[in-house]
N, C-alpha and C positions, 0 to 999 in steps of 0.2 A: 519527585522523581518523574522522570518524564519516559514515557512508552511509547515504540512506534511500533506500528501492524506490519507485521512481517509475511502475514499468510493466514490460512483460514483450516481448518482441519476437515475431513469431509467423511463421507460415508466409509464402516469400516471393509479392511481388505484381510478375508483370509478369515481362520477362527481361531488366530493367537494373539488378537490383540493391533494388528496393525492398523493401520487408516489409510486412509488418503489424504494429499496435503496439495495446500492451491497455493503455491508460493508465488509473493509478488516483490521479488529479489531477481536483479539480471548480473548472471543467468540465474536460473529456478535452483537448481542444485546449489546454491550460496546459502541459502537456508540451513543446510545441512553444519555449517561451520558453526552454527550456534549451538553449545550444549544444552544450555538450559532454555526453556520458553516458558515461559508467563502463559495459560491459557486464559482467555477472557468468554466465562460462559455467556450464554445468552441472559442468565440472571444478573450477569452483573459481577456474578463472584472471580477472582482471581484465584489461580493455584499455580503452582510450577510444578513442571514435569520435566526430567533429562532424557536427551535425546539417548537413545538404547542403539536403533540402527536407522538407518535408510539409505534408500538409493532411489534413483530415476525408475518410473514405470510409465511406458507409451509417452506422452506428452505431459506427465507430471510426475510426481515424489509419492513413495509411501513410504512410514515411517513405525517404528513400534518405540513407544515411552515407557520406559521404567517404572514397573507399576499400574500398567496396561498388560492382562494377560489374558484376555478372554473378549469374545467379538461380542459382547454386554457391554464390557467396560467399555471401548472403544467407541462404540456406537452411542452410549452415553457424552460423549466426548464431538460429538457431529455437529458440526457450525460454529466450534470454537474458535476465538480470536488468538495466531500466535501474532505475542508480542516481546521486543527485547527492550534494554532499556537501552536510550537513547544514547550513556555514554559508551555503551558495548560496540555500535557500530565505528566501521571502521568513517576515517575523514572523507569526505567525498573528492572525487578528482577534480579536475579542471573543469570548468562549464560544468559538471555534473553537480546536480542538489539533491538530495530528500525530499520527497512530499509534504512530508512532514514540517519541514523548513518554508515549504511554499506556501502554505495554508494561512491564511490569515493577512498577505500582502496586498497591498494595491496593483491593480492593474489597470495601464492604460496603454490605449494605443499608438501610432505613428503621427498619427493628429494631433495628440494630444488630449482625444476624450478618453474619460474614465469610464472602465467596463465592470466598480468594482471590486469585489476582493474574492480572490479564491476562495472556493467552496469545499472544493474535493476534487477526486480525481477519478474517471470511469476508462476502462480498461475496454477499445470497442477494437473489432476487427480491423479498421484501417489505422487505430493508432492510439497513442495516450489521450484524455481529450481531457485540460483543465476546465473547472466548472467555477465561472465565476458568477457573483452576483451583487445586484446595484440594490440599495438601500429600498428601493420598492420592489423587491424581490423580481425583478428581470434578470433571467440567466444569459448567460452567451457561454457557447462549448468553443474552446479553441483549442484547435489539434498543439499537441503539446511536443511542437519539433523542432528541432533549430532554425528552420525555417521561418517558424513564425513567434519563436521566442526569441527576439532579438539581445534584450538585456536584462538580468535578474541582478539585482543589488540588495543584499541582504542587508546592510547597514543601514541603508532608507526603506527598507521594505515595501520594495518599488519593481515592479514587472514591465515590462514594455516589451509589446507585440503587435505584430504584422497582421493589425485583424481588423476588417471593414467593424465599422459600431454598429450598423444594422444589418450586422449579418447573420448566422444562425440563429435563433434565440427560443431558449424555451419554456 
């Protein structure tokens, strides 16, 4: 069964059990359509929790789980991975993928060189940035926009982007 990271749980809100929730779904409130999540503690261990309630707060989600009724449980529950299972999400649109989908692809440039294969993906003020990396562990961050994601082909597991070879690298 395959799982993808939906969001992350955080510090509790409130002393009835609620949280806070760092969702990395667009928009943030899509999170909310999932009943059930997977949480993935820091140990490793998996459990499910159904979503009880939530809504938007300031610039993110709080949420209360069924089964969470006290700011102990909750805070017990701090840094947890949600996760769904991958056939629950909906199909992706057009030009839109999953990260999850992208991980593990080759990437090369307009040139033609290889920058590697996707690593992950960091979440930074000016934008998405994929992280790939070449078999001697050279990274290169490339802003992950349609500007410089030219072509993603899932059936060859093949990336092609607008991005100098010596360009950022870390």
């Amino acid at each position: 069964m395959a799982w993808i990271e939906l969001g992350r749980l955080g510090a509790p809100y409130g002393i009835r059990g609620w949280v806070h929730v760092d969702s990395y779904t667009d928009p943030p409130e899509g999170l909310l359509r999932y009943r059930d999540w997977a949480l993935r503690l820091a140990s490793g261990e998996r459990l499910t929790r159904r979503l009880g309630e939530g809504r938007t707060h300031g610039q993110g989600l709080v949420a209360q789980l069924e089964g969470v009724a006290s700011r102990e449980a909750a805070a017990a529950l701090t840094g947890a991975v949600i996760e769904v299972e991958r056939a629950a999400l909906p199909p992706a649109g057009e030009n839109e993928f999953y990260r999850a989908d992208l991980e593990g692809l080759a990437v090369r440039n307009l040139e033609g060189v290889a920058l590697g294969v996707v690593s992950h993906f960091v979440d930074a003020p000016g934008g998405t940035l994929m992280v790939t990396r070449e078999s001697n562990g050279r990274e290169h961050w490339v802003l992950a926009s349609p500007r410089h994601l030219r072509t993603v082909d899932l059936a060859t597991r093949v990336i092609v982007v607008d991005w100098p070879a010596d360009g950022p690298a870390e």
